[in-house]
Every structure is written in C-alpha cells, then in structure tokens.
DRENROFI-795486 format. One record per residue: x, y, z of N, C-alpha, C, CB in turn; residue number from 1; residue in one letter; chain. Coordinates in nm, 4 decimals. Glycine has a CB too. Example, Ala and Ser with C-alpha at 12.3 -4.5 7.8 and 13.67 -1.06 7.14 Angstrom:
<atoms>
n.u|n.v|n.w|ca.u|ca.v|ca.w|c.u|c.v|c.w|cb.u|cb.v|cb.w|nr|rest|kette
1.3190|-0.5690|0.7800|1.2300|-0.4500|0.7800|1.3200|-0.3300|0.7800|1.1308|-0.4473|0.9046|1|A|A .
1.2850|-0.2250|0.7080|1.3670|-0.1060|0.7140|1.2900|0.0030|0.7870|1.4084|-0.0598|0.5725|2|S|A .
</atoms>
This chain:
<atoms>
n.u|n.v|n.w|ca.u|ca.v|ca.w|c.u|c.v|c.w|cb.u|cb.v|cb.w|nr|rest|kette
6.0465|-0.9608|-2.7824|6.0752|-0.8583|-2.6845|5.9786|-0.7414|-2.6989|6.2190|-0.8105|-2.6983|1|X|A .
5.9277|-0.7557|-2.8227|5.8517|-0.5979|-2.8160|5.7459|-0.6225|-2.7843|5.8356|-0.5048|-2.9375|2|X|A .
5.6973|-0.7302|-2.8150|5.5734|-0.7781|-2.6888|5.5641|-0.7628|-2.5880|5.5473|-0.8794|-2.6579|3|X|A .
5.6564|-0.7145|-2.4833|5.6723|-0.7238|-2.3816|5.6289|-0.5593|-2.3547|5.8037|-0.7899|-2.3513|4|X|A .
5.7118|-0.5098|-2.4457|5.6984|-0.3484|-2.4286|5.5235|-0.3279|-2.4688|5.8251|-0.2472|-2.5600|5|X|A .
5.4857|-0.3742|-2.5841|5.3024|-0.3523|-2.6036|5.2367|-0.4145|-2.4885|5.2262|-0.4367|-2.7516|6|X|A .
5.2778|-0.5543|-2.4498|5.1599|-0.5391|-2.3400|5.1823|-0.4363|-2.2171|5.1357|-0.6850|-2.2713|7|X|A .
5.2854|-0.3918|-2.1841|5.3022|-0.2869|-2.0278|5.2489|-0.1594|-2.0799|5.4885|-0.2527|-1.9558|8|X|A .
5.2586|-0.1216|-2.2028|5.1881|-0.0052|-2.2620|5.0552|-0.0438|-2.2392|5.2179|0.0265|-2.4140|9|X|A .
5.0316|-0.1318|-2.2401|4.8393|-0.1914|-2.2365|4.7644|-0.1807|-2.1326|4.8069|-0.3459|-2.2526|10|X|A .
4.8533|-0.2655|-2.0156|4.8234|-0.3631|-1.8753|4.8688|-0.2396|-1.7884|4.9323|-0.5375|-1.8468|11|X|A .
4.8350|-0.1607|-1.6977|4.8756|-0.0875|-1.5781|5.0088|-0.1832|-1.5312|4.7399|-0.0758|-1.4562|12|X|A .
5.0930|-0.1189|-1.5287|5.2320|-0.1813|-1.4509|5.2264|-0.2729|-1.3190|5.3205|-0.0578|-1.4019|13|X|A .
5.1249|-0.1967|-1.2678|5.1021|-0.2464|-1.1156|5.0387|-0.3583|-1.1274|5.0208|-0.1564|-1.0192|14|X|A .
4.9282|-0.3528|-1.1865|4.8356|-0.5291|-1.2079|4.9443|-0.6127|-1.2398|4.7019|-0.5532|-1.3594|15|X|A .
4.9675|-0.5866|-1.3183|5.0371|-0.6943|-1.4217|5.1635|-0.7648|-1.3578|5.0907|-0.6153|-1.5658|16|X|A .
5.2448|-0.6390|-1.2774|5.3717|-0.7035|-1.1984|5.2631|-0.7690|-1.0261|5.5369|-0.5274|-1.1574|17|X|A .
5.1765|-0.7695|-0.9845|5.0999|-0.8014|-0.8994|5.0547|-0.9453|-0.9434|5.0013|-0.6997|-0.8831|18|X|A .
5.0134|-0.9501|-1.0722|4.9659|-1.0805|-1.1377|5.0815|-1.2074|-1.1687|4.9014|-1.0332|-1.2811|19|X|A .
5.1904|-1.1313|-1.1568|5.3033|-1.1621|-1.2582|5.3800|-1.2815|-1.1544|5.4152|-1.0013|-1.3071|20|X|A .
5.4366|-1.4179|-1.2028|5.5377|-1.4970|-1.1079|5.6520|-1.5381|-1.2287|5.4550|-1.6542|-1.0170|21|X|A .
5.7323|-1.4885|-1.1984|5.8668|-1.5425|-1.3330|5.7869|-1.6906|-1.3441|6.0990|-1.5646|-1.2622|22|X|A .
5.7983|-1.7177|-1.4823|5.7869|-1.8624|-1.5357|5.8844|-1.8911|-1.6492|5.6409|-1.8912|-1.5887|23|X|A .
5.9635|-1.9904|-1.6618|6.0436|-2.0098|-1.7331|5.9668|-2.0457|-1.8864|6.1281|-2.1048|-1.6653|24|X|A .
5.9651|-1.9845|-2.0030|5.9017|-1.9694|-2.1095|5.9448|-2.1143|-2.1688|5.9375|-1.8338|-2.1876|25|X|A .
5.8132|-2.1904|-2.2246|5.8818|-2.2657|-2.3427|5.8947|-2.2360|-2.4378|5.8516|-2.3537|-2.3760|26|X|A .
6.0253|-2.3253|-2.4666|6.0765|-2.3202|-2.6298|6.0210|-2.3724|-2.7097|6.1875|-2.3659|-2.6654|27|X|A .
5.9370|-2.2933|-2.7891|5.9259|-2.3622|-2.9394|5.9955|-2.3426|-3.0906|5.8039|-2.3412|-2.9697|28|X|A .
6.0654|-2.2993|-3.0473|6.1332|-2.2589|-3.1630|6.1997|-2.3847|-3.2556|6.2423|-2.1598|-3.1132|29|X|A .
6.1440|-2.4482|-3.1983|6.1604|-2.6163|-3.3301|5.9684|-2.6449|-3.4226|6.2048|-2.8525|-3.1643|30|X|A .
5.9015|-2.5432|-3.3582|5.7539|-2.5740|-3.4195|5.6781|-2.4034|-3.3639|5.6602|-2.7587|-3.3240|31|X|A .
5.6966|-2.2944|-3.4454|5.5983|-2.2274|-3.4062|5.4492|-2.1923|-3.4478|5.6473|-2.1505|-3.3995|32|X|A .
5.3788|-2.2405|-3.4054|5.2835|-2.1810|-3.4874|5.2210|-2.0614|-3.5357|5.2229|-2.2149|-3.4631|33|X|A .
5.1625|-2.0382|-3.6212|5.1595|-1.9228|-3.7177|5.0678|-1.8382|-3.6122|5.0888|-1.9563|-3.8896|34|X|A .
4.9652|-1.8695|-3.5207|4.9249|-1.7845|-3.4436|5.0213|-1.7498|-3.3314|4.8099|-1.8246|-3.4045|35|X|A .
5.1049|-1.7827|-3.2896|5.1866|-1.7456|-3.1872|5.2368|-1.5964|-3.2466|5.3076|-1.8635|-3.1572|36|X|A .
5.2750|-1.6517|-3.3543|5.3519|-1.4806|-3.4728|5.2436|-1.3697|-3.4762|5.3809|-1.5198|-3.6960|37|X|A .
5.1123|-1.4068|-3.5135|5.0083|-1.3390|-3.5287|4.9941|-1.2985|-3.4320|4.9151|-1.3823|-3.5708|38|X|A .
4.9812|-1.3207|-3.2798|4.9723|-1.2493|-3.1550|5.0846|-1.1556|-3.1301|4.9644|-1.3424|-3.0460|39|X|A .
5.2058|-1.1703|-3.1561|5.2449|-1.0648|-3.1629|5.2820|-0.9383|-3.2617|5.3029|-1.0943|-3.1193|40|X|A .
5.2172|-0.9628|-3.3885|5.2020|-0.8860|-3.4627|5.0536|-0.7840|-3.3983|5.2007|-0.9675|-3.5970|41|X|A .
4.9980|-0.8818|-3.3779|4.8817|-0.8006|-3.3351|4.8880|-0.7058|-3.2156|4.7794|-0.8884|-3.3082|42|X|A .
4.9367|-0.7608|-3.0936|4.9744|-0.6768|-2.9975|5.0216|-0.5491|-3.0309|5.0582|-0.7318|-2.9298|43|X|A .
5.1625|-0.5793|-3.1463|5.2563|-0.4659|-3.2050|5.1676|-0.3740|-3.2007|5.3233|-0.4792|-3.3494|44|X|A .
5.0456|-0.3985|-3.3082|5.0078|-0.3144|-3.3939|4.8807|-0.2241|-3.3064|4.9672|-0.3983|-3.5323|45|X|A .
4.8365|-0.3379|-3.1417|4.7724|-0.2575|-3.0844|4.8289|-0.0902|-3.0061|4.7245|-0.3505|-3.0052|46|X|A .
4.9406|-0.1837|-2.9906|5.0665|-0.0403|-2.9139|5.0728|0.0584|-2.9918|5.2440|-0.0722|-2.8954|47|X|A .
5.1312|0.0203|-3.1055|5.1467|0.1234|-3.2326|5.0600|0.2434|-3.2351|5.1150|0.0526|-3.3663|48|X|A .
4.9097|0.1772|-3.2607|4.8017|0.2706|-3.2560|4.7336|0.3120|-3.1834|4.7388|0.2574|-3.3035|49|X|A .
4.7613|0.2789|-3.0065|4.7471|0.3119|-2.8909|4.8424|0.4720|-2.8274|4.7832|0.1747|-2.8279|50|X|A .
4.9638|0.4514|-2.8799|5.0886|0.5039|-2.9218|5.0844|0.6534|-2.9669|5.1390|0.4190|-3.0312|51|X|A .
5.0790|0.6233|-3.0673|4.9891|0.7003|-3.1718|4.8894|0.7906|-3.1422|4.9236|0.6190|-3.2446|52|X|A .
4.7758|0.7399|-3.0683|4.6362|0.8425|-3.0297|4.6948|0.9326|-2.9410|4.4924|0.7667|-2.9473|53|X|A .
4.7882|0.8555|-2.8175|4.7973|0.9740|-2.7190|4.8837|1.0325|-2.7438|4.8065|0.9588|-2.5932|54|X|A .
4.9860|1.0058|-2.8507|5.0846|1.1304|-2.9288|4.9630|1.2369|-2.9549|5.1768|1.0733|-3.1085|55|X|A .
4.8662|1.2158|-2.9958|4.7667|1.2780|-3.0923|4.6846|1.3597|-2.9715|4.6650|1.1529|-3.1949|56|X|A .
4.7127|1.3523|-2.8713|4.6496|1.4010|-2.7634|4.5219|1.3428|-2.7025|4.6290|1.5180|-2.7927|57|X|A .
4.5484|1.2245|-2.7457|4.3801|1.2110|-2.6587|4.4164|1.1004|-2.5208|4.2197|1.1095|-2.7951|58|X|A .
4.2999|1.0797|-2.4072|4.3519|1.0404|-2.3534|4.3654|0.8384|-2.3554|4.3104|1.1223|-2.2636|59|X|A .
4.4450|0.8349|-2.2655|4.4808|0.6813|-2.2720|4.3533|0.5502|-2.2928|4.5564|0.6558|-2.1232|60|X|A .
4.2630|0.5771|-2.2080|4.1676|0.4787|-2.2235|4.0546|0.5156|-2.3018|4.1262|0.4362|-2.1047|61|X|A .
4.0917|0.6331|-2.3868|4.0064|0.6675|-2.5109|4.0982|0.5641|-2.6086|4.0026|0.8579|-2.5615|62|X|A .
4.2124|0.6092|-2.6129|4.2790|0.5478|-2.7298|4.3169|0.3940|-2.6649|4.4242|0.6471|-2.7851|63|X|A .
4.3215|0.2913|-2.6199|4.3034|0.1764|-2.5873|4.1477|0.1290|-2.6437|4.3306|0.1721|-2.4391|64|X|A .
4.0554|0.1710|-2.5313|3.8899|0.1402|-2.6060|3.8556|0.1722|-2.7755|3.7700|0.2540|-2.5198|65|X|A .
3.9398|0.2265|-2.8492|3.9341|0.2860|-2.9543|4.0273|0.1528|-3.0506|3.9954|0.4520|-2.9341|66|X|A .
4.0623|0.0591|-2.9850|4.1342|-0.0696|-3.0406|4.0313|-0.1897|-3.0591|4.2558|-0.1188|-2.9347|67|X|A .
3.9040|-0.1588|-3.0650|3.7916|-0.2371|-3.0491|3.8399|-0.4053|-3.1570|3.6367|-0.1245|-3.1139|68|X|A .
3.8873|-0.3632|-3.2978|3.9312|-0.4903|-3.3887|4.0417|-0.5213|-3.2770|3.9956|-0.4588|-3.5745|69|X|A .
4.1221|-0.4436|-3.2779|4.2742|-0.5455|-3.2580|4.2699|-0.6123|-3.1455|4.4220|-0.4669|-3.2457|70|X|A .
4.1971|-0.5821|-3.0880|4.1556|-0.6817|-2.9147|4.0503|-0.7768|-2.9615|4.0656|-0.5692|-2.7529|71|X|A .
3.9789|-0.7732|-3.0494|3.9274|-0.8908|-3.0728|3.9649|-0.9957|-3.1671|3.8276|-0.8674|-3.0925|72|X|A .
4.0800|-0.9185|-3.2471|4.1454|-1.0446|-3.3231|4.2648|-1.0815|-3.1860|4.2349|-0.9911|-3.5141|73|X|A .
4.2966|-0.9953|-3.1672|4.3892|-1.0897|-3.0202|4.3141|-1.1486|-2.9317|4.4805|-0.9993|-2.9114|74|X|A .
4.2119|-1.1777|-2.8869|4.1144|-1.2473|-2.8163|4.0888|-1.3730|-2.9190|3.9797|-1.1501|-2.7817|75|X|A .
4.0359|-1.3626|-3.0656|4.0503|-1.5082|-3.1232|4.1406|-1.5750|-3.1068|4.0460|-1.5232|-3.2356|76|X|A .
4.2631|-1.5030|-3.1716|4.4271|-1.5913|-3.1434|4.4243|-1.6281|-3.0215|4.5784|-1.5045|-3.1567|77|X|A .
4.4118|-1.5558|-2.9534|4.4262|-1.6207|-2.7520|4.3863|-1.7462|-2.7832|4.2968|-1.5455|-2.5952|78|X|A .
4.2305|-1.7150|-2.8080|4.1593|-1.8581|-2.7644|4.2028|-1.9726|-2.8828|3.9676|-1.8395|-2.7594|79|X|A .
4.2112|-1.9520|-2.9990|4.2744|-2.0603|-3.0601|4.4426|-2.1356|-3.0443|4.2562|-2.0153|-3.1817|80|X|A .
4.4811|-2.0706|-3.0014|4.6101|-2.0595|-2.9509|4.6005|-2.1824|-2.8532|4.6461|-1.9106|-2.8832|81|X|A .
4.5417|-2.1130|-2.7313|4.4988|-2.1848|-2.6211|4.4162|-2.3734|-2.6550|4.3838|-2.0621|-2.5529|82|X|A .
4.3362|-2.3597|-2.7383|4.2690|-2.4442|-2.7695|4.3399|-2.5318|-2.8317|4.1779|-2.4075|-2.8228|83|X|A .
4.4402|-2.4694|-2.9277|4.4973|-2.6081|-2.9803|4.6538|-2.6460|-2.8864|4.5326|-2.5872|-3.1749|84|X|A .
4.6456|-2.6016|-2.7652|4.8030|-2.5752|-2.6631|4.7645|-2.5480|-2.5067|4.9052|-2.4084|-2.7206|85|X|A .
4.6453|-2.6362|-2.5104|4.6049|-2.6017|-2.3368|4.7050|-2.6042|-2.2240|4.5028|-2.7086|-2.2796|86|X|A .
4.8338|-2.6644|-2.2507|4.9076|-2.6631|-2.1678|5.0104|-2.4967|-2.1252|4.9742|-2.7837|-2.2145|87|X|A .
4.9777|-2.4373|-2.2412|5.0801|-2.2816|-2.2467|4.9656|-2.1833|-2.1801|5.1365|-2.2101|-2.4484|88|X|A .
4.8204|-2.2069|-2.1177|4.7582|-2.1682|-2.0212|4.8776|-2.1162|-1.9492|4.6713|-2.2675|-1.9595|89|X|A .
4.8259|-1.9782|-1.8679|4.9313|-1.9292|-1.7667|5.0648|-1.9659|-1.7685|4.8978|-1.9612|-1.6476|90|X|A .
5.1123|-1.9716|-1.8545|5.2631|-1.9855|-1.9125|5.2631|-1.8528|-2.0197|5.2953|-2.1594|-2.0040|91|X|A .
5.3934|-1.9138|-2.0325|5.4775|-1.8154|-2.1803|5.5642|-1.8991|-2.2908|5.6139|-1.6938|-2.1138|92|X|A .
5.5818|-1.8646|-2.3694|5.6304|-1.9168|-2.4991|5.7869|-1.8023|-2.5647|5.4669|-1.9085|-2.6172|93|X|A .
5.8236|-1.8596|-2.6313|5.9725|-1.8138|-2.6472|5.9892|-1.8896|-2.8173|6.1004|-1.8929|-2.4941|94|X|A .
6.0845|-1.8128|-2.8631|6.1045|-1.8594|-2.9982|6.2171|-1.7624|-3.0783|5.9569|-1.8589|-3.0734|95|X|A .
6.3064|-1.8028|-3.1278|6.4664|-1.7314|-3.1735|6.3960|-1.7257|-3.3364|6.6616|-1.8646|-3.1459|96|X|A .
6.3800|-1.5957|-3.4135|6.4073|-1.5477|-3.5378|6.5383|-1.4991|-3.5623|6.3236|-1.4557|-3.5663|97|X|A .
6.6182|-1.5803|-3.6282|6.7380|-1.5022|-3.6620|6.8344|-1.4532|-3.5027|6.6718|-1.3543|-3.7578|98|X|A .
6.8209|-1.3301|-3.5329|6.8979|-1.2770|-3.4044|6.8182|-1.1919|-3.2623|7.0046|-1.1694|-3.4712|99|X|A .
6.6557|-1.2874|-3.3394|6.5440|-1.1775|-3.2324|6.5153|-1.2935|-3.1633|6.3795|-1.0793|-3.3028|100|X|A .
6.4868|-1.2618|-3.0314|6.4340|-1.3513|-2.9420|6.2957|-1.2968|-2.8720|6.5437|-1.3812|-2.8402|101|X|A .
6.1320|-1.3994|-2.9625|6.0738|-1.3594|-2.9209|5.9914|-1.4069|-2.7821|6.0414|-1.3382|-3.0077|102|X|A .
5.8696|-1.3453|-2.7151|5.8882|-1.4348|-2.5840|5.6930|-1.3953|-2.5479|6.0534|-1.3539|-2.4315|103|X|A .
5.6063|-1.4771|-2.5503|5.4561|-1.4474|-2.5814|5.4230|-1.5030|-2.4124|5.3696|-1.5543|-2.7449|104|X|A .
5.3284|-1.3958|-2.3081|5.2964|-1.4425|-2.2157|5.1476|-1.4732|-2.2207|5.3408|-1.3714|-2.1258|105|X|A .
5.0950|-1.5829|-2.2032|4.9366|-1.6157|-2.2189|4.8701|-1.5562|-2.1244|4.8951|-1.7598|-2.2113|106|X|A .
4.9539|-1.5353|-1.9803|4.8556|-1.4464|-1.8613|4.8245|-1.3429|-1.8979|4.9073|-1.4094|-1.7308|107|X|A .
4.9483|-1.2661|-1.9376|4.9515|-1.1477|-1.9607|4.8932|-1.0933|-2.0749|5.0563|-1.1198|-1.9533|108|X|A .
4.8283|-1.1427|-2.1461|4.7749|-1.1348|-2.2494|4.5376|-1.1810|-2.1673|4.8971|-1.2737|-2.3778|109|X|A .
4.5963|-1.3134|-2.1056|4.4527|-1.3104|-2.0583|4.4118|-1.1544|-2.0039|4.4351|-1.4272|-1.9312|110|X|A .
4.5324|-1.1256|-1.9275|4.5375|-0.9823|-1.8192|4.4607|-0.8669|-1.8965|4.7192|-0.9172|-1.7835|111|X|A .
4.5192|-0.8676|-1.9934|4.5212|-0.7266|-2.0797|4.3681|-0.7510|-2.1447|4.6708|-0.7112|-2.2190|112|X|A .
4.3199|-0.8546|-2.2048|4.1638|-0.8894|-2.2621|4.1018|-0.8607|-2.1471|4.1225|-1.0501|-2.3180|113|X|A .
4.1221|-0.8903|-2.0053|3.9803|-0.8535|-1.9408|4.0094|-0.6903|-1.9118|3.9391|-0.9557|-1.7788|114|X|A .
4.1399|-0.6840|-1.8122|4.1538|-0.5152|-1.8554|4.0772|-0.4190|-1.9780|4.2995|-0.5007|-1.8968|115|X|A .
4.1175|-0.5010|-2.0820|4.0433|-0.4214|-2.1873|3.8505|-0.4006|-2.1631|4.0814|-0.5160|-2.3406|116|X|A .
3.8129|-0.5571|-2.1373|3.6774|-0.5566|-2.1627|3.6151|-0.5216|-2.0152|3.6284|-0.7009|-2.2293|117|X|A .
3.6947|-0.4538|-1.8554|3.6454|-0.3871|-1.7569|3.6432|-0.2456|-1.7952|3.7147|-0.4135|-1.6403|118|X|A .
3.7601|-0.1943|-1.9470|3.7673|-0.0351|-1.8902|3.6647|0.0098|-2.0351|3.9761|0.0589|-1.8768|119|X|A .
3.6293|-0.1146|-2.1023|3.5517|-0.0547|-2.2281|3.4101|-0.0851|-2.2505|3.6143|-0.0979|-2.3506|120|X|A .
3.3306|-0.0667|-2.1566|3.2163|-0.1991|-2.1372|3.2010|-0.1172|-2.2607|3.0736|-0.2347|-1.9929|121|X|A .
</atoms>
C-alpha cells in the first residue's frame, strides 16, 4: 500500500490517473521474488527522501531530480523484474506479509522512470 502512496508522490496525479485502467493485480504471494520487495523498498525510500527535501524547502523537481541512485536502482529492478516476468508488463502484482497487503504496479512505475528521465535530462 505504501507504494501506492510513493509513486502518486512521484507521478503528477493527472498522468498517472490518465495512464491508469484498473487491472486486477496478480497474486504472488505463493512465490515472491526478492526484487518485487526491493522495488518497493526502493520506491519507499525514494518518497522518504523526496519527502524530506521539500519539508526542507526546496522545490519538488529539485528534490525528485536529486534521487539520481534511487531511480536508477529502481530502473534495474524494473528491468530485471520485467525480464525474468515478461508477462507482469503493464500489469500489477500483489502479495500478503502478515497483515500487510502489498500491491507493485509495473506501468506505474514504467510512468514514473520516464517522468523522471523527461523532468531531469
């Protein structure tokens, strides 16, 4: 779920719900793989410190372009992700920890990498 909240902190609301068609997420929560976790740790940690800058006063697409690692380790995971799961292309993924239900969108994630690499040439 908090993935959900880092990428809309990321992605302009408007693209993203413009880009966006409900897709029913698969379940993997019988096999996740360790990059699925890693993407959203990473996301977390892009929000966090996205978060963070403009607490700090600066403005938004200073502190986004200022995420230069964490968008490119989320751009590896993408693509390995993708590579070994071509089918979760433009889909989403879902997976129960305990009493958390997490839920990884691959568009929305493609969305947010080019977003990133139009507003940071």
């Amino acid at each position: 779920m908090r993935s959900i909240f880092a990428i809309s902190l990321l992605v302009s609301g408007t693209a993203y719900a413009a880009s966006q068609q409900w897709v029913k997420p698969i379940d993997i929560s019988g096999h996740v793989p360790g990059s699925v976790k890693q993407i959203g740790s990473t996301i977390d940690a892009i929000a966090k410190n996205v978060a963070s800058c403009i607490g700090a006063g600066k403005s938004r697409n200073e502190c986004i372009c200022s995420q230069k690692s964490g968008h490119a380790r989320l751009r590896t995971l993408y693509n390995k992700t993708l590579s070994d799961h071509p089918k979760w292309r433009n889909s989403a993924v879902s997976y129960r920890e305990g009493d958390v239900q997490h839920f990884v969108s691959f568009e929305a994630i493609e969305l947010q990498l080019r977003q990133y690499d139009e507003l940071c040439k």
